[in-house]
C-alpha positions in Angstrom: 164.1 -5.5 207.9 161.9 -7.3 210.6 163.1 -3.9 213.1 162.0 -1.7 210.0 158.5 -3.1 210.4 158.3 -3.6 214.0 159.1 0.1 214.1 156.8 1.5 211.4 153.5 -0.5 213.7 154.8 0.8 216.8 155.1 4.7 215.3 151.9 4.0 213.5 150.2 3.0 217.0 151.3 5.7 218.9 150.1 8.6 216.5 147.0 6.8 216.6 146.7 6.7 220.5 148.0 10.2 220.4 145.7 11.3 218.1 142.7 10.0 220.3 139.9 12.2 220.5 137.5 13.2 223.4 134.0 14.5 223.9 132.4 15.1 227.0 128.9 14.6 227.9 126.6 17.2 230.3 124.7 15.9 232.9 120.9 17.2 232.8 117.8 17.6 234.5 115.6 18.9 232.5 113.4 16.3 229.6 114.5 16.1 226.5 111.4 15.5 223.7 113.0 13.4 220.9 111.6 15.2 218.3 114.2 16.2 215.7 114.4 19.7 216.9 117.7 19.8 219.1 115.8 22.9 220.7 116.0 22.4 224.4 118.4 24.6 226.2 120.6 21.7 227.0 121.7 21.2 223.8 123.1 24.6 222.9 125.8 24.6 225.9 127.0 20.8 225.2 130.5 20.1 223.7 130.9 19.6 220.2 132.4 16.6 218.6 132.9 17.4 214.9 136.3 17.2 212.4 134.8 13.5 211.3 137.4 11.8 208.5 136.5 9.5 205.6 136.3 5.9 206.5 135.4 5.0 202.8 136.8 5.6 199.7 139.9 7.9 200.9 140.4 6.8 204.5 141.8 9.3 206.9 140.6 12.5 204.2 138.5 15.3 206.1 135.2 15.5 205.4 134.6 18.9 203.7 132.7 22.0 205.3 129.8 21.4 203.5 129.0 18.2 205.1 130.1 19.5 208.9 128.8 16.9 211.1 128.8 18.1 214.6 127.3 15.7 217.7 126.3 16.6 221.1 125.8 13.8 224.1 123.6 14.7 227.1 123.1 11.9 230.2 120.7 11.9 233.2 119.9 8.7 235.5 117.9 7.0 232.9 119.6 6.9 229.0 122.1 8.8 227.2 120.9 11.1 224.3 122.5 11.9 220.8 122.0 15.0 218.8 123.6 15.0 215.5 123.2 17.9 212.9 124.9 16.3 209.4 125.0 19.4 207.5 124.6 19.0 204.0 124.5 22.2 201.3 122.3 20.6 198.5 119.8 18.8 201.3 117.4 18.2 198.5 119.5 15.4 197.5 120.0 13.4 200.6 118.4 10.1 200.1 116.0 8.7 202.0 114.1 5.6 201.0 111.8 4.1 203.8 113.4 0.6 204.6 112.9 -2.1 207.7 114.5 -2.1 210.5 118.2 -2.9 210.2 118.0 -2.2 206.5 118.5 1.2 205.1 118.5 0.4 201.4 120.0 3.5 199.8 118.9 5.8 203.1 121.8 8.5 204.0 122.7 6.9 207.8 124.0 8.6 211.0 125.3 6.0 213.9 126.7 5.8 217.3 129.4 3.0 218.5 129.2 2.9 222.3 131.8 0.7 224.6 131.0 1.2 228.1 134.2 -0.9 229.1 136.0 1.2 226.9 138.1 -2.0 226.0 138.1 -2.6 222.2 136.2 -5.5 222.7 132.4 -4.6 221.4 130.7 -2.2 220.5 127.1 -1.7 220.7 126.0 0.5 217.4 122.7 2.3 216.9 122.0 3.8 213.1 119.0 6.0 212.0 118.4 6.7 208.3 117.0 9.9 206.9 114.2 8.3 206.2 113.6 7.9 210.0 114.5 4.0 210.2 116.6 2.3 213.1 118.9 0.1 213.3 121.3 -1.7 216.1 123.5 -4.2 216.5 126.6 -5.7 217.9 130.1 -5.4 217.0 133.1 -7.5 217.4 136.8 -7.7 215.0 136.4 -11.7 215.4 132.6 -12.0 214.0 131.4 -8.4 212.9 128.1 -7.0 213.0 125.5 -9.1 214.3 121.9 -7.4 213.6 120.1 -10.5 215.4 120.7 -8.2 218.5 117.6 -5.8 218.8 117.2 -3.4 221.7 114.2 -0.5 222.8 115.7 2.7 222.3 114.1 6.0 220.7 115.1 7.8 217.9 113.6 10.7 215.8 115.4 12.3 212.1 113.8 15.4 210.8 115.2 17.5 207.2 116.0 20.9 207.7 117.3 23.3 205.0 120.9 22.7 206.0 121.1 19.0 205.6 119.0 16.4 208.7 118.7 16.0 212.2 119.0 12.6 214.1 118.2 13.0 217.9 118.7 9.4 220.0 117.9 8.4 223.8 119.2 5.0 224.3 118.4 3.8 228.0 121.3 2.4 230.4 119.1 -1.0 230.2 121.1 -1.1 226.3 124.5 -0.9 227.1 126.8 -2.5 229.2 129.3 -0.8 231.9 130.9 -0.9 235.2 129.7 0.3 238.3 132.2 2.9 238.8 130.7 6.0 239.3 133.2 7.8 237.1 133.3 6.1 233.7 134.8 6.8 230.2 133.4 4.8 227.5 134.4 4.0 224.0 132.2 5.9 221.3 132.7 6.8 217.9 130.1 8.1 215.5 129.3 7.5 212.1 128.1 9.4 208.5 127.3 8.0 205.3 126.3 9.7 202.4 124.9 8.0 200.0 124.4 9.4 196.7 128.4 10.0 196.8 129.3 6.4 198.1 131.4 7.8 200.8 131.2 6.9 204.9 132.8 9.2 207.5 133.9 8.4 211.0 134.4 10.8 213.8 137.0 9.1 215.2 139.6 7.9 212.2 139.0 4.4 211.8 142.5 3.5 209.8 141.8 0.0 207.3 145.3 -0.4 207.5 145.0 -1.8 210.9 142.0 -3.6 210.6 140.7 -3.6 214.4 137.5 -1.4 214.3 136.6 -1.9 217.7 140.0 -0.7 219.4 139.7 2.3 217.1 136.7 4.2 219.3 137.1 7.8 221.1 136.3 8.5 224.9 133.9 9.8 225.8 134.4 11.5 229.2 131.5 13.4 231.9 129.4 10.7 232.9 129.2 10.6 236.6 127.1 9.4 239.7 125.0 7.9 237.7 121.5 6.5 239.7 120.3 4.3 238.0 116.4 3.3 238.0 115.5 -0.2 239.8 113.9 -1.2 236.3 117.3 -0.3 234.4 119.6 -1.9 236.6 117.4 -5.0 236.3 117.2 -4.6 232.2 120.8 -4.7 232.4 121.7 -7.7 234.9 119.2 -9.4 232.5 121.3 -8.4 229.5 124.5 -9.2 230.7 123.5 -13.1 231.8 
């Protein structure tokens, strides 16, 4: 019997670690204005990271096609930035009560889950409501979210006919990662709509195994990365 199970979680882990997905961020040069829009040029030539699966009620079910999520990741020396279109075909629904920070009350919610280590160990997490409120904190299996943990990051959600718009830049001086110049972090992102109870991952996060943090995709691209004398000190600060 004990071989049984020692099988099953072994099986189990591989078709997770096989089933690992990837998205790659572009390098750019030109600004980005986080206004909502997603119109610079930059963002129409980025990968794609969509297919998100239900975390909550039905883990593992996909999310249907009228509530595509699709997410885009551009980098330059100073922050990463996040474009997220959560399409949605009856947008006049989507919830969106004004909150404080770190509390969305019953606000539809887009996040990213970044691990610069890439090492299932913590994740830092960044949310925006639909009603254009932040939120961050950070992530461990042993203690869970901790929103005592505030950072300075931008963030802008606009409505559209076809659902909202959340459009991040998060600095370097947020995160944590290694010097390398070619790195692959851990990121995930995250949908919940409210009005049908229901929370979507991009990367399956499966209950069964109960380690949320190990459960990230890569993110891949980021390169060469010249970091500003002010970030670098931001982040030396933040990691003593």
């Amino acid at each position: 019997m004990k071989k049984i199970v020692f099988f099953t979680l072994l099986l189990s882990s591989f078709w997770t670690f096989a089933q690992k997905k990837t998205l790659q961020a572009q390098s750019i040069s030109q600004n980005i204005a986080i206004d909502g829009k997603l119109d610079e040029q930059a963002w129409d030539t980025a990968p794609i990271a969509s297919d998100f699966v239900m975390f909550e009620p039905d883990n593992g079910k996909p999310i249907p096609e009228s509530r595509k999520t699709e997410i885009k990741v551009l980098y330059n020396n100073d922050a990463i930035y996040i474009g997220a279109m959560m399409y949605d075909d009856e947008p006049a629904k989507i919830l969106k009560e004004i909150s404080q920070r770190d509390n969305f009350g019953t606000a539809d919610i887009f996040g990213v889950f970044i691990n610069g280590f890439n090492d299932g160990q913590q994740n830092f997490e960044f949310f925006v409501s639909a009603a254009d409120v932040q939120g961050d904190c950070i992530m461990t299996d042993a203690i869970g979210e901790d929103y005592s943990w505030d950072a300075i990051w931008i963030s802008k959600a606009a409505m559209t006919d076809k659902g909202w718009i959340v459009e991040m830049k998060i600095p370097y001086a947020a995160l944590r990662f290694s010097a390398e110049n070619k790195q692959t972090w851990g990121i995930n992102f995250f949908r919940e709509i409210k009005r049908e109870r229901k929370k979507y991952t991009w990367s399956l996060i499966d209950t069964k195994i109960g380690t949320f943090t190990q459960q990230n995709g890569d993110l891949t691209g980021i390169e060469n990365i010249n970091l500003l004398p002010d970030c670098f000190l931001c982040r030396m600060l933040l990691i003593i």
